[in-house]
N, C-alpha and C positions, 0 to 999 in steps of 0.2 A: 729044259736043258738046251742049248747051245750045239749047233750041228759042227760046231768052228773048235778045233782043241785049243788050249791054252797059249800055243806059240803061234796057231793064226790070228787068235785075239790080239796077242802082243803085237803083231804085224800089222795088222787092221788099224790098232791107234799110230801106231810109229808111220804108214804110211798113209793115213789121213792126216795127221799133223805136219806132210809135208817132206816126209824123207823117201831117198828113191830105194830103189830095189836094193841093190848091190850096200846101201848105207843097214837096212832093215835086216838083212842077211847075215849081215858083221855083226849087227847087236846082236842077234837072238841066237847066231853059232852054225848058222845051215847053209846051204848052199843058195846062191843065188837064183838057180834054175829053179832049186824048189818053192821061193818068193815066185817066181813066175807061174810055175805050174798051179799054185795055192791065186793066182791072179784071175786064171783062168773059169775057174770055180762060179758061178754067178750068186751063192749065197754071200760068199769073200768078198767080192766084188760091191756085192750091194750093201754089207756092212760098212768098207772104206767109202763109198761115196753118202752115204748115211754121217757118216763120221765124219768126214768135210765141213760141211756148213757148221755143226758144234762146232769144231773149232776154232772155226775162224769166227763165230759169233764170239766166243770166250776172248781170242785176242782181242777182236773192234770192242767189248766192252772194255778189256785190260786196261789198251790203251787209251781209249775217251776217257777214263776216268783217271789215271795218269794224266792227261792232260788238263781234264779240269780242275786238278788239285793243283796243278801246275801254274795255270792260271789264278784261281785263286792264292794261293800262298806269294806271287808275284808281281801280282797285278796293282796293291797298292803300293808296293814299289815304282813301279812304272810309272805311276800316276804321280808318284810325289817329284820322280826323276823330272817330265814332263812341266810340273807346276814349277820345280827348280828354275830350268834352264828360261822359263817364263819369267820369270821374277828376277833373274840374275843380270846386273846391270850392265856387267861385262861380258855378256853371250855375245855372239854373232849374230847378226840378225837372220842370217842364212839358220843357223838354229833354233831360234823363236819361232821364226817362222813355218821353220817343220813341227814343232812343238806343237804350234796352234794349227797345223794342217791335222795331225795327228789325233788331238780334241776333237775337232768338228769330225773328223772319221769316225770314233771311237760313237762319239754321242750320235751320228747319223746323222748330218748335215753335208756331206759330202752328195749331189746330185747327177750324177753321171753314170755312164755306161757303165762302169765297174760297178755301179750300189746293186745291179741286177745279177752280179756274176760272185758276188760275194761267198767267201769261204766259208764251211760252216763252224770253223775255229772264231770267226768275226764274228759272226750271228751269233756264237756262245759267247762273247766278249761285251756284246753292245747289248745282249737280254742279260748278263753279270751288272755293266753298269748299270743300265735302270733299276733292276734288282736295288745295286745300295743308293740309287737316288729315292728311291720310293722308300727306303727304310727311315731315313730323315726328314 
């Protein structure tokens, strides 16, 4: 059994997920002082910081995987935009020529100080493209 009653528990997730005192207070009904005093506590304590990294592990997963459906779901869009503006007689060349800047990024042909500094959204974009070139 838990040395924490129900409404430090409550507290514990509400301010490991990021919320201050005086926010944790107003939900749960209690005074602010008594968040502080319940802060003091080193069992309380080592729960919220315990409770920390879960949750921010739970968002960075949330969100990379939002992003990579993201990607996926849009990416051959992108690709077919890119082939468009290629093939389209009346583009600008100032357009073509990002088009095909954009290609050789995407495929990893670009050689310069930025291929070292790369985002790791790019890195999941350029192991996506090989991914479908290697499926064909």
């Amino acid at each position: 059994m838990s040395p924490l009653s129900q409404k430090q528990l409550q507290a514990v997730k509400l301010l490991a997920s990021g919320k201050n005192q005086s926010e944790v207070a107003s939900h749960l009904g209690v005074n602010r002082r008594t968040i502080a005093r319940w802060c003091e506590n080193p069992e309380f304590t080592e729960a919220v910081a315990t409770g920390r990294p879960k949750v921010v592990q739970k968002l960075t997963e949330s969100v990379s995987l939002k992003t990579t459906e993201l990607i996926e779901v849009n990416l051959p869009k992108a690709i077919k935009t890119v082939v468009h503006i290629l093939d389209d007689v009346e583009a600008r060349n100032c357009d073509k020529l990002r088009a095909a800047q954009l290609l050789g990024k995407w495929a990893g042909l670009e050689k310069n100080s930025e291929a070292d500094t790369k985002s790791q959204p790019e890195l999941d974009l350029r192991a996506y493209l090989l991914s479908l070139s290697n499926k064909n």
